[in-house]
Every structure is written in C-alpha cells, then in structure tokens.
N, C-alpha and C positions, 0 to 999 in steps of 0.2 A: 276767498271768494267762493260764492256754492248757489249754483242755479238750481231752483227748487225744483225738485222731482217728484211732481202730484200725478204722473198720469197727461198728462196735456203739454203739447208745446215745442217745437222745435230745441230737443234741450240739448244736442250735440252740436247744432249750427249756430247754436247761442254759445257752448262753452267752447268751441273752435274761433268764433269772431272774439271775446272775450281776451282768448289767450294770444290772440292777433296783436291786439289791444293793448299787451303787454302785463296781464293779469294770472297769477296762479288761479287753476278752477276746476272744480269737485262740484258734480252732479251727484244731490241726494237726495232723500225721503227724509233725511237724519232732523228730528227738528233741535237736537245739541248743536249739533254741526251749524245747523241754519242759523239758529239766535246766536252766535259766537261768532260769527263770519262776518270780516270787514267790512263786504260788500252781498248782497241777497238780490238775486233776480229773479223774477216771477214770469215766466214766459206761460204762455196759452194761445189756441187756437182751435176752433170747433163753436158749440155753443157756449154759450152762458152758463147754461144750467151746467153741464155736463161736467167743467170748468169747473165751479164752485161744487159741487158735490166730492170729484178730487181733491179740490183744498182742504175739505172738511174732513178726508179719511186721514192724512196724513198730519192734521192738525195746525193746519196753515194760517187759521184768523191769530190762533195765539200765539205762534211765531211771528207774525207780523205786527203783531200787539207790544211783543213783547220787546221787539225789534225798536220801534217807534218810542218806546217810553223812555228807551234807553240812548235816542236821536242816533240808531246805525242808519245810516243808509238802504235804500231797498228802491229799487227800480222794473216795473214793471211793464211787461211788451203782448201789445196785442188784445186779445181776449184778457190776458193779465193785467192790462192797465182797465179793461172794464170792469172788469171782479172789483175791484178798488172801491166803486161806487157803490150805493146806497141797494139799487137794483139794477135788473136787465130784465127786457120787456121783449121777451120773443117770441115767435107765433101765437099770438096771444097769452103768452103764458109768464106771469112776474115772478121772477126767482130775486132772493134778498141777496145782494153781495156783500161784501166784508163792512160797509160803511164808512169807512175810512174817510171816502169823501159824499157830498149831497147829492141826491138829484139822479137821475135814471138813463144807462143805455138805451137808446131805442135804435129801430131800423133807421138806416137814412131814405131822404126823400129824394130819390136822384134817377132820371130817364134809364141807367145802367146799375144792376149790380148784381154780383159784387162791387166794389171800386177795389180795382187790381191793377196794378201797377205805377208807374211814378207820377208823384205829386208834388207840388213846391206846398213847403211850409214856411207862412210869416213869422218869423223870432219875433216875440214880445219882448219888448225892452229889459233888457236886465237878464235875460235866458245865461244861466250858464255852461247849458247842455249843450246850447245853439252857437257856441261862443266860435269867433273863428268862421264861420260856416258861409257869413255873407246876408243878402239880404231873404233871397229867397229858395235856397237850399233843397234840392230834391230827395224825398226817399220813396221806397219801394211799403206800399199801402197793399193789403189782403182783409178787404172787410165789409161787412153791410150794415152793421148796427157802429154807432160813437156815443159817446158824450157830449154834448153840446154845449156846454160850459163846464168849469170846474173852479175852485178857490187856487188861490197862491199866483205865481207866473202861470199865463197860461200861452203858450202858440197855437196859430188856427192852420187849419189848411181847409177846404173846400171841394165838393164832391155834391153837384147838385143842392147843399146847402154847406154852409159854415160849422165847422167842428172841431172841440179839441183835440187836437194834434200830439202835443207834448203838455206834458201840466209836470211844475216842480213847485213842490209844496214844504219846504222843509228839508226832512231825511226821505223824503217821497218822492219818490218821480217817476214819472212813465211815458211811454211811446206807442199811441197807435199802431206806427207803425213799424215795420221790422226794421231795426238797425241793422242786426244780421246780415242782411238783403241787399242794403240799402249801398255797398261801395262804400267808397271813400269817404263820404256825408256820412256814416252809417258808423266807421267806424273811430272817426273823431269825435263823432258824440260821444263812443262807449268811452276813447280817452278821456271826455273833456269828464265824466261820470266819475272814471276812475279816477281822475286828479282830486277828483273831492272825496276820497277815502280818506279814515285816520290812517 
C-alpha cells in the first residue's frame, strides 16, 4: 500500500489511519513503488492548482493512468478526489486536473465557508465504501470548492447545496472528505476499501 507523496496532503495521518485499518504503508515520490502497489491513495489539501502542479512533478497522471489500465485500485481524499476531475475553477482561475472523471470543481454556494467539520453523507444504493456505516453516516468535511456530480456510484452530502461526497467508479474512488478525521465512520470506510484489494 503507498500514499502518494506529491508535496500535498495530510500524508502521515493518512498512513497512521491506514495502518489503523490494518494495512502495511509506505509514503513515496517513487512512481515504481506507486504503479505496483496493491492499494494507491492520493490525499491533498490547499489549492487546486497548487495540487495538480505537485502531481505533475513527481509524475502522478501517469501513475494513475497506469494504475487504472491495469484496474489497481486507487483512492482519493480531499483536494485529491478533486484533481480526479476534468478541472478546478478557483478564484477565477481554471487549472486542467487529471480528467479521469467529467465536469468541474467549483466553489460551493453556501452562507459559511469553509464547510468544516461534521457532516452526514447519503450512501447511494450499492456503496461499497458506505457499506456497514448505516443510513446516514457522519464524517469530518475541510473544504469550499466540490464536485457536483460525478459518473459510477455516487454519495451526496450537503453544504448550502448538494455535492459529491464519495464517487466509486471502478478501481477509482474517492472521499471529499477526510476519512482520516473522520473516527470510526472514517475508519471502516478505509477497511471496507481495503477489503477490496487483490
């Protein structure tokens, strides 16, 4: 298992919950290490752009490319499951993210933000990340821009408007918000993730 290490991201309190979780786990840059790794986590937090320009030094589209053709697994948390998308639209400024999935991060429309701290998330029918968790499940949210849709299963949660939450698409999946963070919800997801490793 190997949380990618671009420069971005909560990557010791990811590979601490991880190993929680019951997961051997190596923090690298290594992109060997990353495409050969049972499991790939993608954490971030900051900008958009700032984000994607780490990904791009340490060679991160192609590892995830590479990742995906070969159906590994690969989960992504935060400003990491935004990268995922096509773009990110922040102060005025559109930076391209990985493409993987359609459609644009934006700011959310909400009286407060950031949206910080605990929020329930709907499981979409068939979630197997959600599995276990109940109907409306709380985690630990740090953020002002989302996605607002995505392809595959998707969960919403809500934050002066409706956003997605969790999207599993495949070998792909990701989490708004910090599982890390997030307790007990937080860290049954990471198992219910790791159960799905070869």
């Amino acid at each position: 298992m190997v949380v990618l290490d671009y420069g971005s991201g909560n990557l010791r309190s990811a590979q601490r919950a991880l190993q929680r979780a019951g997961a051997q786990v190596e923090v690298t840059a290594d992109a060997g290490a990353a495409v050969a790794a049972d499991g790939l986590v993608v954490p971030g937090v900051g900008a958009f752009a700032a984000c994607m320009a780490g990904l791009r030094e340490v060679g991160g589209e192609q590892i995830l490319a590479k990742r995906l053709a070969a159906g590994l697994p690969v989960l992504g948390i935060c400003v990491g499951m935004q990268i995922l998308f096509a773009a990110g639209l922040e102060h005025g400024q559109r930076t391209a993210g990985c493409g993987l999935w359609p459609g644009e991060v934006t700011r959310l429309t909400a009286p407060v933000l950031p949206h910080m701290g605990w929020n329930e998330v709907r499981p979409a029918a068939g979630s197997r990340l959600l599995a276990g968790l109940g109907d409306r499940p709380m985690f630990y949210f740090v953020h002002s821009y989302a996605a607002l849709a995505a392809p595959g299963t998707v969960s919403f949660a809500s934050h002066g408007q409706r956003f997605a939450a969790v999207v599993e698409d495949g070998p792909l999946a990701a989490t708004q918000f910090h599982p890390e963070k997030s307790a007990a919800a937080g860290a049954m997801l990471l198992r219910n993730w790791l159960g799905q490793l070869r």
